[in-house]
Every structure is written in structure tokens, then in C-alpha cells.
C-alpha positions in Angstrom: 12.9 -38.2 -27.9 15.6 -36.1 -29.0 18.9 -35.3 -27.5 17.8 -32.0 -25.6 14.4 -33.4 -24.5 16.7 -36.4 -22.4 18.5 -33.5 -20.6 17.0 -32.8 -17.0 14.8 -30.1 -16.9 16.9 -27.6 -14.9 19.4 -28.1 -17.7 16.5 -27.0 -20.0 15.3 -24.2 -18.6 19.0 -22.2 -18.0 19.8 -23.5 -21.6 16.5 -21.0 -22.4 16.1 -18.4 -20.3 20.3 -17.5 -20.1 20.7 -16.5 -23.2 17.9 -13.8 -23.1 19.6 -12.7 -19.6 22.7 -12.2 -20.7 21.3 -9.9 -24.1 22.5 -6.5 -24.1 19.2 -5.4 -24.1 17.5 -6.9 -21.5 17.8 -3.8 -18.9 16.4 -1.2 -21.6 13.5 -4.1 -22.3 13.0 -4.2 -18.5 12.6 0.0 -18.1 10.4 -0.1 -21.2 7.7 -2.4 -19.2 8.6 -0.5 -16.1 7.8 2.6 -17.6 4.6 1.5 -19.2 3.4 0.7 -15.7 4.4 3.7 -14.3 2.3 5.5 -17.5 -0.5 3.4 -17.1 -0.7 4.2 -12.9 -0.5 7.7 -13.5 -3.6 8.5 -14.9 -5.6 5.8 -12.9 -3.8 7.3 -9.4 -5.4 10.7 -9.4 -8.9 9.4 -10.2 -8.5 6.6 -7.8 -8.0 9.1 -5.1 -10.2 11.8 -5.7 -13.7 9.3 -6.2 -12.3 7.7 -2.7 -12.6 10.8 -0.9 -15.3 12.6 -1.8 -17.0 9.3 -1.4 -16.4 9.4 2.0 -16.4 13.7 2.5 -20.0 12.6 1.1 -20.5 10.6 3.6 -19.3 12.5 6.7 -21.7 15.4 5.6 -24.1 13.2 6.0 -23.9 11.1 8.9 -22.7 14.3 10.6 -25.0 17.2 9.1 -27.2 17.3 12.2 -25.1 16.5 15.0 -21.2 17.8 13.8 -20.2 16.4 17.1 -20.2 13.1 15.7 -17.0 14.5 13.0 -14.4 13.5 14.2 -15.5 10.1 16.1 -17.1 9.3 12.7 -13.9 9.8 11.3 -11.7 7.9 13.4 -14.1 4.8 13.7 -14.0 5.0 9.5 -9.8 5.2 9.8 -9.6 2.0 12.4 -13.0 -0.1 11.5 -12.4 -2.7 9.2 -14.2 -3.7 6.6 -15.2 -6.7 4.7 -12.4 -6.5 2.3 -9.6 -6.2 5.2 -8.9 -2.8 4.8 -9.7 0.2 6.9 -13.5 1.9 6.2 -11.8 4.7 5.2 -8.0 4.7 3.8 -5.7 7.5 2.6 -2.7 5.7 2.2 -3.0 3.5 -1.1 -0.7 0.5 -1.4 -0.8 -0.6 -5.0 1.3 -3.9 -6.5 3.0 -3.2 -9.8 2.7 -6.2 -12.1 6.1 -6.6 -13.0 8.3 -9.6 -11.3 11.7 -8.2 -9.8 13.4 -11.9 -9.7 15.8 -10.9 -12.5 15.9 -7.3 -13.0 18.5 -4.8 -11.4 16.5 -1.4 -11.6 18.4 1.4 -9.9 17.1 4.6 -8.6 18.8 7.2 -11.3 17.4 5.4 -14.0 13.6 4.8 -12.5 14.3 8.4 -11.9 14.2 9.3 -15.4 11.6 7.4 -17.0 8.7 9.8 -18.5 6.0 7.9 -17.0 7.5 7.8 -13.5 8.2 11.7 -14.0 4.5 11.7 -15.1 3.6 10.0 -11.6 5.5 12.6 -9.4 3.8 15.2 -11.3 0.8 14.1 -10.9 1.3 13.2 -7.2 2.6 16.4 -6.6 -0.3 18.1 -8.6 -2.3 16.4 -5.6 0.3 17.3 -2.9 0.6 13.9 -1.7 3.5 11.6 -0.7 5.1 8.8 -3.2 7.2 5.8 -2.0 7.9 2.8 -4.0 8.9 -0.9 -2.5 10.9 -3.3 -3.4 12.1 -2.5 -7.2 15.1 -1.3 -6.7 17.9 -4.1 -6.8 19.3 -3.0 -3.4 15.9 -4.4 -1.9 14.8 -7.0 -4.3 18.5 -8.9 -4.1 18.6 -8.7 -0.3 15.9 -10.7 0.6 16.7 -14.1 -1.0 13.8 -15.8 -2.4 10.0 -14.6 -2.6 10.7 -10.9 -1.7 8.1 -8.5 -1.1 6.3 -7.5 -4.3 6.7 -4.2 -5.8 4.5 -2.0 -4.0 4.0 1.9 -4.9 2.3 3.3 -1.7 0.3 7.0 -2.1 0.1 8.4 0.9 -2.1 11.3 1.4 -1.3 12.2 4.7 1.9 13.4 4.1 2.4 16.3 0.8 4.5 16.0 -1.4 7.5 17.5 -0.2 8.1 15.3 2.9 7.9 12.1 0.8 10.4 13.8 -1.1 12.6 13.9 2.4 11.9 10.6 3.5 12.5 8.7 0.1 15.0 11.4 -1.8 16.4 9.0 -4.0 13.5 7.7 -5.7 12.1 11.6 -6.2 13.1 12.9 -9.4 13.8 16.0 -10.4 10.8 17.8 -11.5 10.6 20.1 -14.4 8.9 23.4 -12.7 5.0 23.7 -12.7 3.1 25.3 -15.5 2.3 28.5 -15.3 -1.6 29.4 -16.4 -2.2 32.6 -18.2 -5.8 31.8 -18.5 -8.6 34.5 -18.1 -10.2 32.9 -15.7 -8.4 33.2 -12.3 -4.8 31.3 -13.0 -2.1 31.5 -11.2 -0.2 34.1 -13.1 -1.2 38.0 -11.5 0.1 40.9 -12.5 
């Protein structure tokens, strides 16, 4: 057994993992994988949302194609039942874990803020004029909370637009290059 194996184990384990904490380049590792995730959620959120609902629109013009009385009670039973999975029939406010561990990062909200593939989420979210609001990443919330914080959570919300997530969570909304303008043939949004 050699000398470092007789050490304790806790001895062990800073003697590791302190040296890659204390690397300059830790935090730019960290908002690498950060940004990847963002990236990665970006394309899957707008799908995610759009097969959810017209599932259910599908479903509503169904159930409700001969008696549109039933709408809105159809509706609201879908928004309160709950279903086998324990979530609501029916729900427009996605809360989806990001699989990254918080315990030693310090993210801040200027530089989440400028990562392409979290400015490639808030496009896309605003593309879709819904809400963004993301939990328990930034250091201010994942160092308050002491041991086995909440997870990192990005919620979509799409009862809210766009623009009042943007009032209720301004710090983690970046700034947005302007929308495209399309010049197509066929109906864009440019008119003369």
C-alpha cells in the first residue's frame, strides 16, 4: 500500500479534485457544457411544444365537435386531472432539469446571458412567444441553499409571451439581436 493510499479518503479526494478547481479554466470549461445544453434544448423545446399541443387541440376538436359546450369544461378537467405520470392531462408550462450539477460552479447572469446557445433558446422561445425562466444556476441561488439545492430547472411557460417573462426574470433575458426580416414571395413579413 503506498504512502497516498494510507491517507484517509477525504484527504484523497480534495488532494484530486482541488487542483482542477482552482485551474484558470474551470469557469470557461463550465460555460462550454452549459452552453452545449442550452444548444442541445433549443431545438428539442419548440418541437416538444408544438407535438404537445396540437395533440391535445386534436383532441378537444374531437371530444367537443358535437357538443362545443363541453370546450371549456373539457379543457379545465385536462389542466387539473392528473394523470398516471403525476402531471396534469394537459400542461403548458414545461419544467425541464438541465443535466449539469451546480455544486461547484459560479455561473452569473451576464455571462449565461451571452452564450450562443442560450441566445439561440430566447430566440426560439420568443419565435413561439412564450415565457423563459431558469432555476437554480445562477450562484446567487445555488450557494444559498446549503447542501442538495434544487436542481437546475428551465421552466417554458406558455401562458405567459415572451415579453412578460422578460419582465418577471430581466436578468436572465438577453439581449436579442432583432428578428429577421423575410423578403420571400410568398406572403413575408416585409410589404411595401
Amino acid at each position: 500500500m503506498s504512502d497516498e493510499q494510507k491517507k484517509p479518503v477525504g484527504d484523497r479526494i480534495r488532494a484530486l479534485i482541488e487542483p482542477a478547481l482552482d485551474d484558470p479554466r474551470r469557469p470557461e470549461l463550465q460555460l462550454k457544457k452549459l452552453d452545449e445544453i442550452f444548444n442541445m434544448v433549443s431545438t428539442r423545446i419548440p418541437r416538444m411544444l408544438e407535438q404537445d399541443f396540437a395533440q391535445f387541440e386534436h383532441h378537444v376538436e374531437r371530444e367537443t365537435g358535437r357538443n362545443p359546450d363541453n370546450r371549456n369544461p373539457l379543457i379545465i378537467d385536462s389542466l387539473t386531472q392528473v394523470g398516471q405520470d403525476g402531471e396534469a392531462l394537459y400542461n403548458p408550462i414545461k419544467k425541464l432539469g438541465l443535466p449539469i450539477s451546480t455544486t461547484f460552479t459560479s455561473f452569473a447572469a451576464a455571462d449565461i446571458n451571452e452564450l450562443p446557445g442560450y441566445i439561440k433558446l430566447h430566440e426560439a422561445a420568443r419565435e413561439m412567444n412564450v415565457a423563459l425562466k431558469l432555476v437554480g444556476i445562477v450562484a446567487e441561488e445555488t450557494k444559498g441553499g446549503g447542501l442538495g439545492g434544487m436542481p437546475p430547472v428551465l421552466i417554458v411557460d406558455g401562458t405567459k409571451s415572451y415579453e412578460d417573462g422578460a419582465l418577471e426574470n430581466s436578468n436572465l433575458y438577453p439581449n436579442l439581436p432583432p428578428r429577421k426580416v423575410d423578403f420571400g414571395r410568398r406572403g413575408g413579413d416585409f410589404e411595401l
